[in-house]
C-alpha positions as CSV (number, residue, x, y, z in Angstrom):
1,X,-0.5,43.6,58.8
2,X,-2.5,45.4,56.5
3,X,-5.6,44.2,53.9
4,X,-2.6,45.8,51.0
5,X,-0.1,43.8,52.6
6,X,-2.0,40.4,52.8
7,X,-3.2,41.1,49.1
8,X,-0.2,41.9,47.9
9,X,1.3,38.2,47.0
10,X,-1.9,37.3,44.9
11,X,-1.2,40.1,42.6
12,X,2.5,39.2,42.7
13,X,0.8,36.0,41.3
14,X,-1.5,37.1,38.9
15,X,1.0,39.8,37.3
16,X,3.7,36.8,37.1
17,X,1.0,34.5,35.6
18,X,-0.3,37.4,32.9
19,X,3.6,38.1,31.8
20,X,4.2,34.2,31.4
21,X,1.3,33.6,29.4
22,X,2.4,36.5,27.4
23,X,5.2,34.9,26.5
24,X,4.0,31.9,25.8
25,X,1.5,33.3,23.5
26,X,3.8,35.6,21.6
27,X,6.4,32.5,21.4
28,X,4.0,30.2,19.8
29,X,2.7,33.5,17.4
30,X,6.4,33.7,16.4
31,X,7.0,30.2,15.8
32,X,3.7,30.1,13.8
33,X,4.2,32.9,11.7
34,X,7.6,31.6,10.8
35,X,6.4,28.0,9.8
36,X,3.8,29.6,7.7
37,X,6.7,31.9,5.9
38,X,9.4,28.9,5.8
39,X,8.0,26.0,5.1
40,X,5.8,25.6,2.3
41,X,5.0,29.0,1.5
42,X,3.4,28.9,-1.7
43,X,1.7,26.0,-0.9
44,X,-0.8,26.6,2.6
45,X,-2.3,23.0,2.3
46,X,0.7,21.1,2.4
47,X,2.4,23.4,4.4
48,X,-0.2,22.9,7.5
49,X,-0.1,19.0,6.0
50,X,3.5,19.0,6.8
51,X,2.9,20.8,10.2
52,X,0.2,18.3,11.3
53,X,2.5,15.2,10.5
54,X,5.8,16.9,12.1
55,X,3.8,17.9,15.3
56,X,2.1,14.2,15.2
57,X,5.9,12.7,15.3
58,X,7.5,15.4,17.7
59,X,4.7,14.5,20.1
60,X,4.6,10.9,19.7
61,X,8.5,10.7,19.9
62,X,7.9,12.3,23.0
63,X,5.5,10.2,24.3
64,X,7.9,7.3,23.9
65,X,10.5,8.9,25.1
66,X,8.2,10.0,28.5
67,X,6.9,6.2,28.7
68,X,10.3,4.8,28.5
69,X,11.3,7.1,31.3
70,X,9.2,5.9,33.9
């Protein structure tokens, strides 16, 4: 087997891994830039007020819900 051929998985990996954490990013971007357009939009303090306290509750509903799981 050749030095390409052994080499060849690890930029299987690292091309998968870029284009999944291109995703991700551009997910989150979307979802950010639509929050800021949707909720509050004349208002940016309480709009990222209302984010924080939303995000607080998803994440500590999910804590719970993680905890009580196992």
């Amino acid at each position: 087997m050749s030095l390409f051929h052994k080499s060849r998985p690890n930029h299987h990996k690292a091309f998968t891994a870029l284009l999944i954490g291109t995703g991700v990013i551009l997910f989150w971007r979307g979802l950010w830039g639509l929050t800021d357009l949707l909720l509050f939009p004349t208002d940016p303090v309480l709009s990222h007020l209302a984010s924080l306290v939303i995000g607080i509750g998803i994440l500590s509903f999910t804590h719970y819900l993680v905890r009580e799981l196992m």
